[in-house]
C-alpha positions in Angstrom: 29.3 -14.3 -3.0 27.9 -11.0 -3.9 24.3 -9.5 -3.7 22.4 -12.2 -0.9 24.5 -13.5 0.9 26.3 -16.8 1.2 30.1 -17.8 0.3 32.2 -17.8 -3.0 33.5 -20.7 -4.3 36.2 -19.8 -7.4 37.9 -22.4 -10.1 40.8 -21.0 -12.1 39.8 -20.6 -16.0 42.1 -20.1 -18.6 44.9 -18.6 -16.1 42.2 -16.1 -14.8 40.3 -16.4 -11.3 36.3 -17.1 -12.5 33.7 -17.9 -10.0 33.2 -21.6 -10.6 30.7 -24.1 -9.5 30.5 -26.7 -6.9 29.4 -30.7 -8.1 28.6 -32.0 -4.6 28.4 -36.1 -4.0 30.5 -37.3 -6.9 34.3 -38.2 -7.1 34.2 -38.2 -11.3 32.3 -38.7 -13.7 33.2 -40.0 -17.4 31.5 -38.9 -20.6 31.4 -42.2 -22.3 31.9 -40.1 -25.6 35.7 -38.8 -24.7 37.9 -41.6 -25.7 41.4 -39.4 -25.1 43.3 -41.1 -22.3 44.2 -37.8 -21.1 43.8 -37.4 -17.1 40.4 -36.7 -16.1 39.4 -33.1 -14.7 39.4 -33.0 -11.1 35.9 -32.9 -9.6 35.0 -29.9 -6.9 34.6 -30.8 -3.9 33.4 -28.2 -1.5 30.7 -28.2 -0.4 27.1 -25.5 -1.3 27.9 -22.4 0.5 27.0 -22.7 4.4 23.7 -21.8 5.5 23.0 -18.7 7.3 22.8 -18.1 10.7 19.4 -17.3 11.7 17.6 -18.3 8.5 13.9 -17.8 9.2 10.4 -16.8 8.0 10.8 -18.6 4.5 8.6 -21.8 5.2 6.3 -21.1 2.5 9.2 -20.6 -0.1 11.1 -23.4 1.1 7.9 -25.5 0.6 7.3 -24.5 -2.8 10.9 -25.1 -3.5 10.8 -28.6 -2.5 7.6 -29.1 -4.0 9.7 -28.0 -7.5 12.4 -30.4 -6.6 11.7 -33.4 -4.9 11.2 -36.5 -6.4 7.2 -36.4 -7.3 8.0 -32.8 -9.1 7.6 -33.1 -12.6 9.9 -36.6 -12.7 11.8 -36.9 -15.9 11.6 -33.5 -17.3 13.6 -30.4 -16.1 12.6 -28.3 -13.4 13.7 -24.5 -13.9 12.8 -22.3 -10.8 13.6 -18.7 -10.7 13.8 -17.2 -7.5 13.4 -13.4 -8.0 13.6 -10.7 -5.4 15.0 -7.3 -4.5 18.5 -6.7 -3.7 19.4 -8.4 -0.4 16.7 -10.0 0.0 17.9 -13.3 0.5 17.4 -15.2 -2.5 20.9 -17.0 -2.2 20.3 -17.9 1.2 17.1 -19.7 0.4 18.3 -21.6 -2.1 21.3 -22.5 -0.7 18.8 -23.7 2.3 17.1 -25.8 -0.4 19.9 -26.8 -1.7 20.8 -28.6 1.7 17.2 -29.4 2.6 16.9 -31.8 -1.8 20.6 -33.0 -0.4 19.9 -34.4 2.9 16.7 -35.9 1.7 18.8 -37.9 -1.0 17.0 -36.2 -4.0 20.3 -35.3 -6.1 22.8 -38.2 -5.6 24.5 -36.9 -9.1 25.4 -33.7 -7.2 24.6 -29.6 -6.9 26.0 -27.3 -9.1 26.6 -24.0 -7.6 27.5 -20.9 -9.8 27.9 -17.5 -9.0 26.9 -15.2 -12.3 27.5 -12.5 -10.9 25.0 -10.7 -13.2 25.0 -7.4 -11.5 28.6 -6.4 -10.9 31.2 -5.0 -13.7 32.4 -8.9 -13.6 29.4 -10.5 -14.9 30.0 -14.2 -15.9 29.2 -14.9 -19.7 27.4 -17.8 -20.7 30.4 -19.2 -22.1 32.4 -18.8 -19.1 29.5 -20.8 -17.3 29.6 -23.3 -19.1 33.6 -23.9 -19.1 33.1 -23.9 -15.5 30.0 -26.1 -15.7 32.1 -28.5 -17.9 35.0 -28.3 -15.5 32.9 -29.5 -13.1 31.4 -32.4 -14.8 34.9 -33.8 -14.9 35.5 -32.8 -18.8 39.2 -32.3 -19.3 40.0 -28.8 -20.8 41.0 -30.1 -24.0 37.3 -31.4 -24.9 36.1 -28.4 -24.2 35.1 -26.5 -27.2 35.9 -23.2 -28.3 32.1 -22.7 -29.7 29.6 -21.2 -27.3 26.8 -23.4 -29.0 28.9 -26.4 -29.3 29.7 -26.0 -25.3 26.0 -26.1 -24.8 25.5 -28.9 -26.5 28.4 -30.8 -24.8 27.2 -29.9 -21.2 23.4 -31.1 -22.3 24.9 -34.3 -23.2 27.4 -35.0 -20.0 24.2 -34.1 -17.9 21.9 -36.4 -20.1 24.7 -39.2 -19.5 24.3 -39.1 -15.5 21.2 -41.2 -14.4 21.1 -39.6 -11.3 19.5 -36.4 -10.6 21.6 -32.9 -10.6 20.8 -29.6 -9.4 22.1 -26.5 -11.0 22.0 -23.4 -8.9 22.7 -20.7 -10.9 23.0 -17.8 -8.5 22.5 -14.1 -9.3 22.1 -13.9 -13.1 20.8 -10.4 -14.5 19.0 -12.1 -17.6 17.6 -14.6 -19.4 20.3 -15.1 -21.9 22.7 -15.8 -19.0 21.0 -18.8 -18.0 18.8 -19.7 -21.3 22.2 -21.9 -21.9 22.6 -23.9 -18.7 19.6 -25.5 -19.0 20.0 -28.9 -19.4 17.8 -31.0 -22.1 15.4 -34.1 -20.7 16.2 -35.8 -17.8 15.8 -36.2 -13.9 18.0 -33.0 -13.7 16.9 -29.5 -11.8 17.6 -26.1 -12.0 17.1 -23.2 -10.0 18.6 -19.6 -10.8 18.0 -16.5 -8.8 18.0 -13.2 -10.2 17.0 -9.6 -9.1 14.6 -9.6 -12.2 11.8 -11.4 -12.7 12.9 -13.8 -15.7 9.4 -14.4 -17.3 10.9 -15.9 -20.6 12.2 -19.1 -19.8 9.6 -21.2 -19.2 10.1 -21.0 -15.2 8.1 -21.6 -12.3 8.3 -18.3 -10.3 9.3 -18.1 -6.7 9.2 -14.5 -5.6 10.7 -14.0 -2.7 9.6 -10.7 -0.4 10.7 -8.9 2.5 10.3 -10.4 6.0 7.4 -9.3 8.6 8.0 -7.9 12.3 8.5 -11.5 14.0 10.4 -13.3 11.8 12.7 -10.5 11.2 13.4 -9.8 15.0 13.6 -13.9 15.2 16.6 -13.4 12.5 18.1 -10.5 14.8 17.7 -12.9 17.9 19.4 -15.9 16.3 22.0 -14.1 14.4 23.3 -12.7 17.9 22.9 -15.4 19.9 25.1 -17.2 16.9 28.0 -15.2 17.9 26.9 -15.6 21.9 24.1 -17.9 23.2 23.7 -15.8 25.9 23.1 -12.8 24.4 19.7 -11.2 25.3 19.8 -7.7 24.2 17.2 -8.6 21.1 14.6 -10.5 23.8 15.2 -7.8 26.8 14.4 -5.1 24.6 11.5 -6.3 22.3 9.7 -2.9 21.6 13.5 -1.7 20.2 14.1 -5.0 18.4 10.5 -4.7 16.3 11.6 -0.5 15.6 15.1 -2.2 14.1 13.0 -4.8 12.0 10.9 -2.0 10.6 13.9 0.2 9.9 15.9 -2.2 8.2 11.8 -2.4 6.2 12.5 -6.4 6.8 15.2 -6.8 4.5 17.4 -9.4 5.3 20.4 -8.0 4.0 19.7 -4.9 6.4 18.9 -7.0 9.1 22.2 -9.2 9.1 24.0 -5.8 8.8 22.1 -4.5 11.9 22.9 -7.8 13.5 26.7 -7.4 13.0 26.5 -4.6 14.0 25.7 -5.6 17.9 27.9 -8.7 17.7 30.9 -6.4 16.8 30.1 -4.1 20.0 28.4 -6.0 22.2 27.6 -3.0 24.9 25.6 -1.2 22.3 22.2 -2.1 23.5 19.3 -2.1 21.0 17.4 1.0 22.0 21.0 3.2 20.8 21.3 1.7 17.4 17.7 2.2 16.8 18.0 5.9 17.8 20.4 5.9 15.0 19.1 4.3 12.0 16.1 6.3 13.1 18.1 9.2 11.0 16.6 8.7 7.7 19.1 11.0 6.1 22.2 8.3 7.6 20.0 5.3 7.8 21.5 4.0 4.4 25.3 4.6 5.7 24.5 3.4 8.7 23.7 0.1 6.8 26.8 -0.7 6.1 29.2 -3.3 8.2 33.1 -3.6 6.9 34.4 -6.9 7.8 38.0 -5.7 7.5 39.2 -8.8 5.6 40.3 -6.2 2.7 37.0 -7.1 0.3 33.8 -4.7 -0.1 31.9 -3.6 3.0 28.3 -5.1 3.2 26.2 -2.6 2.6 22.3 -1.9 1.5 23.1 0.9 -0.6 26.1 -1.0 -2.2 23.6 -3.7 -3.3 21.0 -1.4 -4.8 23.5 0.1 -6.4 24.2 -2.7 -8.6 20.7 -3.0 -9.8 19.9 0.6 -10.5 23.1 0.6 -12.9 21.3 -2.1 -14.8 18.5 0.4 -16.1 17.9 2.4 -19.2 18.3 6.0 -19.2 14.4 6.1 -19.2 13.7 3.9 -16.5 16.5 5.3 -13.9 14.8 8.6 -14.7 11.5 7.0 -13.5 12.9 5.8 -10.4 14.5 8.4 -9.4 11.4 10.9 -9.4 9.3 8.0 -7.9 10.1 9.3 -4.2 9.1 12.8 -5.0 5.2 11.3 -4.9 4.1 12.0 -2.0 1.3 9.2 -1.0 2.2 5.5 0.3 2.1 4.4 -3.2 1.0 5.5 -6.7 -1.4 4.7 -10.0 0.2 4.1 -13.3 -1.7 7.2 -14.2 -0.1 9.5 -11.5 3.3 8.0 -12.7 2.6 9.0 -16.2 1.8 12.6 -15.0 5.1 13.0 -12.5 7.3 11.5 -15.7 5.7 13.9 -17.8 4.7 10.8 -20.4 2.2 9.2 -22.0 0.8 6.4 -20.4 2.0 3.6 -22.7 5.7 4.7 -21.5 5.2 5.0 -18.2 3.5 1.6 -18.1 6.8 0.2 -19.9 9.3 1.9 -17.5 7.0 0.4 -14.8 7.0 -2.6 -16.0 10.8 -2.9 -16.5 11.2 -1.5 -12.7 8.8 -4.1 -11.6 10.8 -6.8 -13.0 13.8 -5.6 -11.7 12.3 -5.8 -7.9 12.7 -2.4 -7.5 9.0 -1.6 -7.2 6.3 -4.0 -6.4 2.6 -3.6 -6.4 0.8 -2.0 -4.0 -1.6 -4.1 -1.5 -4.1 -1.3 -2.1 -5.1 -2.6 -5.7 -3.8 -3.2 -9.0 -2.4 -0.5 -11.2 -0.9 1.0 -8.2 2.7 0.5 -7.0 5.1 1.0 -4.0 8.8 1.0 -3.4 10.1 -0.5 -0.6 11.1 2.1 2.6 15.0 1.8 1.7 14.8 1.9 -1.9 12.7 4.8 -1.2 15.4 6.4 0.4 18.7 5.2 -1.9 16.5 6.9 -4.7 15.7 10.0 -2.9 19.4 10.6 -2.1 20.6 10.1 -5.4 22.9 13.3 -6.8 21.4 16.4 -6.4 22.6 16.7 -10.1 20.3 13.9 -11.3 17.6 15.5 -9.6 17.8 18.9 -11.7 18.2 16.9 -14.6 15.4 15.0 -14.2 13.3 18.3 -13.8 11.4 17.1 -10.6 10.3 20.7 -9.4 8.7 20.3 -12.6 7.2 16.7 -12.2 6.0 17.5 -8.8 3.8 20.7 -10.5 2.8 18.1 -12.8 1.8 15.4 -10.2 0.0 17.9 -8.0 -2.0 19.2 -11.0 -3.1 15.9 -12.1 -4.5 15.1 -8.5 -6.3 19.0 -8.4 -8.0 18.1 -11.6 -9.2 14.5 -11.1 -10.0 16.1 -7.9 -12.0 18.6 -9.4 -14.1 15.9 -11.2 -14.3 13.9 -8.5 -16.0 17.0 -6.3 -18.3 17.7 -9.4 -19.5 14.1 -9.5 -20.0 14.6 -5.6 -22.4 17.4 -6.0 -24.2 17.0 -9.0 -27.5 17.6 -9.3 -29.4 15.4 -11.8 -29.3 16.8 -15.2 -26.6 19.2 -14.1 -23.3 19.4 -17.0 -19.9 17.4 -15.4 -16.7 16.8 -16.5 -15.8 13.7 -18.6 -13.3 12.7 -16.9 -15.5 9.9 -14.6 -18.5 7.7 -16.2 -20.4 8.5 -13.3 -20.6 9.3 -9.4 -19.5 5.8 -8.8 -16.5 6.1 -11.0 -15.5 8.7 -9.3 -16.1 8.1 -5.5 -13.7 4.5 -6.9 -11.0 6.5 -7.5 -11.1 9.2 -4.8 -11.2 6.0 -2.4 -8.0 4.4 -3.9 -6.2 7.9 -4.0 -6.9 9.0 -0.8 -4.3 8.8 1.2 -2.1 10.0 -1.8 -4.6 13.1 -2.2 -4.2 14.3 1.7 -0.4 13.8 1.2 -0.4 16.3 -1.8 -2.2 18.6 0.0 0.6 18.4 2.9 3.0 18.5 0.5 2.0 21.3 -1.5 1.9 23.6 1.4 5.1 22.2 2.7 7.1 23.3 -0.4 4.9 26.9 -1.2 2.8 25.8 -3.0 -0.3 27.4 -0.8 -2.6 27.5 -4.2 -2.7 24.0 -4.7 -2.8 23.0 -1.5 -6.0 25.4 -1.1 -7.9 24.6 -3.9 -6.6 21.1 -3.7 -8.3 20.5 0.0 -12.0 22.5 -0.5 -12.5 19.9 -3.7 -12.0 17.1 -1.2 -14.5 18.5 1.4 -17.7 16.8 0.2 -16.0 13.3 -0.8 -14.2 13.3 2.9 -17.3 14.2 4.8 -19.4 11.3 2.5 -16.4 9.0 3.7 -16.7 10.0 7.3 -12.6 10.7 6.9 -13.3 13.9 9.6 -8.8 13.4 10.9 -8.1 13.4 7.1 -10.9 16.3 6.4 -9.6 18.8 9.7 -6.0 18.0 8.6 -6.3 19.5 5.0 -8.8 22.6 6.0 -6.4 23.3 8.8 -3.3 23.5 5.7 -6.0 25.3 3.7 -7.3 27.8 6.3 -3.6 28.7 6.7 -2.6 29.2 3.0 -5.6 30.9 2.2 -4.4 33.7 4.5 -0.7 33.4 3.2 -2.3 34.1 0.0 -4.5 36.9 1.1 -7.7 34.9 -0.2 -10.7 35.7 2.2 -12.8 33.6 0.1 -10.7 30.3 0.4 -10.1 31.1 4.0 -13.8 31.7 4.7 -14.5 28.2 2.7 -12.0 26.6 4.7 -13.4 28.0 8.0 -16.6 26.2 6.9 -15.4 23.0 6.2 -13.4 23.4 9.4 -16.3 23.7 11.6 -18.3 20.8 9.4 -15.5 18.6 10.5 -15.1 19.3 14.2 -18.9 18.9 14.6 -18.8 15.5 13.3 -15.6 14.9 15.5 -17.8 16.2 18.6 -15.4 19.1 18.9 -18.7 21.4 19.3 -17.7 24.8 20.8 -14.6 24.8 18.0 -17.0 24.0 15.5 -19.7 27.2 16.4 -16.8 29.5 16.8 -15.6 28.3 13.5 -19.0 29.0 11.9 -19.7 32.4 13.2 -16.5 33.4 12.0 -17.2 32.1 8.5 -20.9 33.9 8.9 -19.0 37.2 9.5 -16.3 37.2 7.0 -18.9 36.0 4.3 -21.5 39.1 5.4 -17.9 41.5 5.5 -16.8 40.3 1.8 -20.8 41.0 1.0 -21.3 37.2 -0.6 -25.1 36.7 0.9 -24.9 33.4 -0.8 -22.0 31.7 1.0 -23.5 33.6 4.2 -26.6 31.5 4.2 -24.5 28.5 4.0 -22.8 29.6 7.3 -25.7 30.5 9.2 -26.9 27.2 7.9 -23.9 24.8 9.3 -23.9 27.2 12.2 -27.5 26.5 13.4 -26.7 23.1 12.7 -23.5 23.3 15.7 -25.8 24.9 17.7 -27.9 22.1 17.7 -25.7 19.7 18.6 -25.5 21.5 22.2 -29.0 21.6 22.8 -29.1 25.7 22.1 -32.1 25.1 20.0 -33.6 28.4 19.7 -30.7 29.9 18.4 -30.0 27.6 15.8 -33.9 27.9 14.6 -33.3 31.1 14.2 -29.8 30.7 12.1 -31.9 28.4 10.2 -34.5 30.8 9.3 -32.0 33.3 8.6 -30.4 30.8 6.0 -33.9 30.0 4.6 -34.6 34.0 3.5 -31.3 34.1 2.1 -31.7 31.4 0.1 -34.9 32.4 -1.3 -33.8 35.9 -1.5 -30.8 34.5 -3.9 -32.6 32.1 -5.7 -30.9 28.9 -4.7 -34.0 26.3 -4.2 -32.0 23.5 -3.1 -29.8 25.4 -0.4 -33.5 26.3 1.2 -34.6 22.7 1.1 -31.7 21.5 2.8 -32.0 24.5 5.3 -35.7 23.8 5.6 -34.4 20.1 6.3 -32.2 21.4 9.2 -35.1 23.7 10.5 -37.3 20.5 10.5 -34.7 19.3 13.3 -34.5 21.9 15.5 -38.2 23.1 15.5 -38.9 19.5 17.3 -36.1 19.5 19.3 -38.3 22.4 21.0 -41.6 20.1 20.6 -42.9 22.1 17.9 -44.0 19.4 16.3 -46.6 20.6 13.3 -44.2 23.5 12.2 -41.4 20.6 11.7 -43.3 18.5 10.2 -44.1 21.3 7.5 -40.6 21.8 7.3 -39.7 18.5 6.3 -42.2 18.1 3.9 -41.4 21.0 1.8 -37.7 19.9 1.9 -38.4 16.9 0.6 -40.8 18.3 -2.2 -37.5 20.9 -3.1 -35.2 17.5 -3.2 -37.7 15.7 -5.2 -37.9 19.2 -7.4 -33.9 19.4 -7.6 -33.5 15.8 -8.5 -31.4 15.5 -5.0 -32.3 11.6 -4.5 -30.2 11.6 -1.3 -31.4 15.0 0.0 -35.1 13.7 -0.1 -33.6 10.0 1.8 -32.3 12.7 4.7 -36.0 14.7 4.7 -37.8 11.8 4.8 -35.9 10.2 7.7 -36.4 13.6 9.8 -39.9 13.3 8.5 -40.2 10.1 9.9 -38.9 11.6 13.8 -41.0 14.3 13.5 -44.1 11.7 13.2 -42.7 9.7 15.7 -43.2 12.6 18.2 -46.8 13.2 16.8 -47.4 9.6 17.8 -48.0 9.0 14.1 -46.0 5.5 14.0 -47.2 3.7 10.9 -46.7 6.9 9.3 -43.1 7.4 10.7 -42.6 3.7 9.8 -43.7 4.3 6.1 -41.2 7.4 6.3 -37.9 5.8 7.4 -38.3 2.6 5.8 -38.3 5.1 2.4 -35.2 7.0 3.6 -33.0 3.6 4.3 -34.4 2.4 0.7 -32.9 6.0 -0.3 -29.6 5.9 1.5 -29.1 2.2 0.1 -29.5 3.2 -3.0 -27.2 6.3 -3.4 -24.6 3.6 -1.2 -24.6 5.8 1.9 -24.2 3.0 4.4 -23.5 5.7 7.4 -27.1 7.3 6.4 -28.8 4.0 6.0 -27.5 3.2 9.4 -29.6 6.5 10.6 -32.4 5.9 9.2 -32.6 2.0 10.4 -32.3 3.1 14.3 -35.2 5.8 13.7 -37.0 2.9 11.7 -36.7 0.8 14.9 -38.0 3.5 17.2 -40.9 4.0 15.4 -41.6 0.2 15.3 -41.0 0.0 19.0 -44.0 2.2 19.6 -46.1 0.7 17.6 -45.3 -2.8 19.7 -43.6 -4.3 16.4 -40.8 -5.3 18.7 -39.6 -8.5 16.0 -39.1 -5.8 13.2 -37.7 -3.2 15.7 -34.6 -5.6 17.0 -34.0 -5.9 13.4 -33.4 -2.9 12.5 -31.4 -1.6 15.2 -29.3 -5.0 14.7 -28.6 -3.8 11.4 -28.1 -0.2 12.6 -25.1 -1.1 14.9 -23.4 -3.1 12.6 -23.8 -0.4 10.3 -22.5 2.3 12.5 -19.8 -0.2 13.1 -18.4 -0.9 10.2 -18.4 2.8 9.1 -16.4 3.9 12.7 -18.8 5.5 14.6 -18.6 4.2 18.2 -21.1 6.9 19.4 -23.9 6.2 17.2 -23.3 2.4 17.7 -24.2 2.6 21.2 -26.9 4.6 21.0 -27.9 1.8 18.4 -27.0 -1.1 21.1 -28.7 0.9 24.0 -31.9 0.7 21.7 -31.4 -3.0 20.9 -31.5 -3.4 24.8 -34.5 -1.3 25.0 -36.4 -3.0 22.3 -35.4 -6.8 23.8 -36.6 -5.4 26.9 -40.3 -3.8 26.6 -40.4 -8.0 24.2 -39.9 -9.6 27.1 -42.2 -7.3 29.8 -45.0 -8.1 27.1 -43.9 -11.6 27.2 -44.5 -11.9 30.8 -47.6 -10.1 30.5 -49.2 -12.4 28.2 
């Protein structure tokens, strides 16, 4: 039986060989209607296809199923189940399994049906070849059989609504709805089930979707498969690690994974680890797929069966799949697939659409609108002609992807760093909007980048990366951050752009602070400083000087990083720019009481937050008023520093900057710790782990538990004291 699996049971039609189906548990029976005393048509007798060996990790499905067709299912009206899935992913084998599961429980004592359509190979059975065979099987003698297609129909709905005992029709592999629309029979006890590679929405069918298998059930299948052929077979159990790299190479399709299976039982030295290093070859994995029985019919193969469903597209829609591999993220938006098919979004929603319903993409576990194509397809689409792929332009759609992404991105960065009042792009209703969509393209956005540069495109990829900066470090994303400034740093300099080099030198040493990488970071910075000062851009150099004070700080070489600081601050009042000194001024705040000089950073802090409130920088003042709220601390000012940071967490929560909020919680608690509030003070540095917890930062969440301990501590000593 082609496509899932399972065996082929064939009838002879009209002098030709026609797939034919199987009545199983009934010697004859006789329409009442046919009054010819011709001989009756011999009943089938074999049996539903075996099971498979090693059938596993389909519980839920086969409870559904027999939910659909036992006995409390919907009795006395049909039952039409379509089981839909990708090609090989066994959708025969589980309704065959089903089939035998309704039998042995005594739910179909008028028999099981069993047809092959065949709706996916050059031989498709036509729905008036079904029902000959269908007729055939119900014991009609040829010569009833009418010539009509409709008047066929009808005859089969009345044979079936003759039996009083329950039938199941399994009509195996049909390609459409107007295959099957004709074997359903009319009211009665009767079920049907059909499987197809599309998803048949227009019958009136309860949908079983069948997916791909995870790790353990598909190394179970690879266990029991071998074992089938010799129960003492270990090599899947004495080499788990290899087993689970198999499972995820064959992407836990089980088409894939009997393949791999026959593999080892047809050489049974090769050991697991061997024929992992070679499916590990993604440019052979697909050929390597492929086990040839030798009994003279078509080899198994992976490629074989997809094959047969990518020749069912439209011109359109094969287009679309084929250039779906050249995106480079884990999955995509309906938006970016307009943009790589060069179309407007209406028609790239239908193409997606009819590839979705063809199980050749699914949608994506990252949220809806956004869809993935399972690792093999991936691969059978990437390796399609190298004809196809100059006809379907995809230099051309990648361009077009990558410039989509670089000008959302640009949006996105302007959102990001908007002052209020300040002109954006339409493109987002707001900085929500926008942070939304950078979250959900993420992944997809650091992949262009590495794609980009990969194929010289080093403008993209530089430009692309320096308007992710702000969202990444908002995000904490510092891997994904260094990654792309590392690619731009180096295409900058391919392109001979000291300006995009010196940009990406600053975001490089941004990163590598917050990553702890501190010495990388200042050497980073003081190259940016010089290279802005050489290129005479006194702006950009304050920025520098800036980030550089603020990696000095982080190893304790305060002096040096008050004086960047100040250096920053007359630039940025020599150029104008009243925000960059505020947040400078911020900075400055830090150090100066790092070196106990506590009045100067106290006046530090307030003016920065007076310049945030000035520049309508809401979350600028949240991060002034929480170094406020230290610097009081130190002055012994507690109520003070308590008023301060309980401000900057109302700030940070309300411009949604949980990793800031966090901050300014555990300085909250401090402050409440010295002024003997030790209640409110566990609080908040409760909430300040869990915080720096859930946003990944292990370092700041001990510092956070270590205060905890503290505050629990001096509680209990004044306990005691009492």
């Amino acid at each position: 039986m082609a496509g899932d699996g399972g065996g082929d049971t064939r009838s002879t039609i009209g002098g030709g060989t026609q797939y034919g189906p199987v009545l199983q548990g009934r010697d004859f029976i006789h329409p009442t209607f046919i009054t010819n005393q011709a001989a009756a048509a011999p009943v089938a007798r074999a049996q539903l296809p075996a099971g498979v060996t090693g059938f596993t990790g389909r519980a839920a499905e086969l409870g559904q199923l027999a939910g659909l067709l036992g006995p409390a299912g919907n009795a006395g009206a049909v039952v039409v189940s379509a089981v839909a899935g990708l090609a090989g992913v066994g959708k025969t084998a589980l309704v065959v399994q089903a089939g035998h599961a309704a039998r042995e429980a005594g739910w179909f004592p008028g028999g099981v049906l069993f047809l092959d359509l065949h709706g996916y190979d050059d031989g498709m059975v036509q729905p008036g070849q079904a029902l000959d065979s269908l007729l055939h099987a119900l014991s009609v003698p040829g010569e009833h059989i009418p010539p009509g297609l409709e008047e066929r129909a009808g005859l089969y709905r009345s044979v079936l609504a003759q039996i009083d005992e329950p039938v199941l029709v399994i009509a195996d592999n049909a390609s459409s709805e107007a295959q099957v629309r004709l074997l359903l029979p009319g009211p009665g006890p009767h079920r049907v089930v059909i499987t197809s590679r599309h998803t048949l929405a227009g019958l009136g069918a309860r949908l079983v979707d069948v997916n791909v298998l995870d790790e353990a059930p598909g190394v179970a299948l690879l266990d029991e498969a071998v074992r089938a052929a010799r129960p003492d077979d270990d090599r899947i159990t004495a080499d788990r690690g290899a087993a689970a790299l198999l499972a995820e190479m064959c992407g836990g399709l089980p088409l894939a994974l009997r393949i791999t299976a026959a593999l080892l039982i047809a050489d049974h030295t090769l050991a697991v680890g061997e024929l992992a290093d070679e499916l590990g070859d993604e440019v052979h994995r697909l050929e390597a797929l492929r086990y040839d029985d030798g009994g003279g019919t078509s080899a198994l193969s992976v490629a074989a069966a997809f094959e047969l469903s990518y020749r069912q597209l439209d011109p359109g829609t094969a287009r679309l799949f084929r250039l779906l591999p050249a995106s480079p993220g884990p999955d995509i938006s309906t938006a970016a697939v307009a943009a790589l098919a060069g179309q407007p979004a209406g028609g790239a929603r239908r193409a997606i659409g009819h590839l979705v319903r063809a199980h050749l993409i699914e949608e994506a576990s990252s949220g809806a609108g956004r869809w993935r194509m399972h690792d093999l397809l991936h691969l059978y689409a990437r390796q399609l002609p190298d004809a196809l792929a100059v006809a379907d332009t995809r230099e051309q759609a990648v361009d077009r992807l990558l410039n989509y992404y670089l000008d959302r991105a640009r949006a996105g960065d302007a959102q990001m760093t908007a002052l209020a009042g300040s002109p954006v792009p339409a493109n987002f209703a707001g900085r929500e909007d926008a942070l939304a969509w950078l979250d959900a393209e993420r992944p997809c956005l650091v992949a262009a980048v590495v794609l980009a540069a990969s194929t010289g495109r080093d403008q993209v990829a530089a430009e692309l990366s320096l308007n992710l900066g702000e969202y990444l470090s908002w995000r904490r994303r510092f891997d994904d951050w260094l990654t792309i400034m590392t690619i731009c740093r180096d295409a900058a300099q391919r392109l001979g752009n000291r300006g995009r080099e010196v940009a990406a030198l600053n975001n490089l040493g941004l990163a590598l602070r917050e990553m702890r990488r501190f010495e990388e970071a200042i050497t980073a910075h003081q190259e940016a400083a010089a290279i802005y000062r050489e290129i005479g851009n006194r702006h950009r150099e304050g920025n520098g000087l800036n980030n550089l004070g603020l990696a000095l700080q982080t190893v304790r070489r305060f002096e040096e990083a008050i004086t960047a600081h100040q250096e920053a601050a007359a630039i940025y009042r020599e150029t104008g720019d009243r925000h960059g000194e505020g947040m400078v001024l911020n900075n400055l705040g830090l150090a100066l009481r790092e070196v106990r000089r506590f009045e100067e950073a106290i006046t530090a802090c307030q003016e920065a937050a007076a310049i945030y409130q000035e520049t309508g920088d809401r979350h600028g003042e949240g991060t002034a008023l929480n170094n406020f709220g230290l610097a009081l601390r130190y002055m012994r000012r507690f109520e003070e520093a308590v008023t301060a940071c309980q401000e900057a967490a109302a700030i940070y929560r309300e411009t949604a900057d949980r990793h800031g909020e966090g901050m300014a919680l555990n300085n909250l608690g401090l402050a409440l710790r010295e002024g003997r509030r030790f209640e409110e003070a566990i609080t908040a540095h409760q909430e300040a782990a869990a915080i720096y917890r859930e946003t990944g930062d292990r370092h700041r969440e001990g510092r956070a538990l270590n205060n905890l301990e503290q505050d629990q501590m001096k509680q209990n000593r004044e306990t005691e004291e009492r």
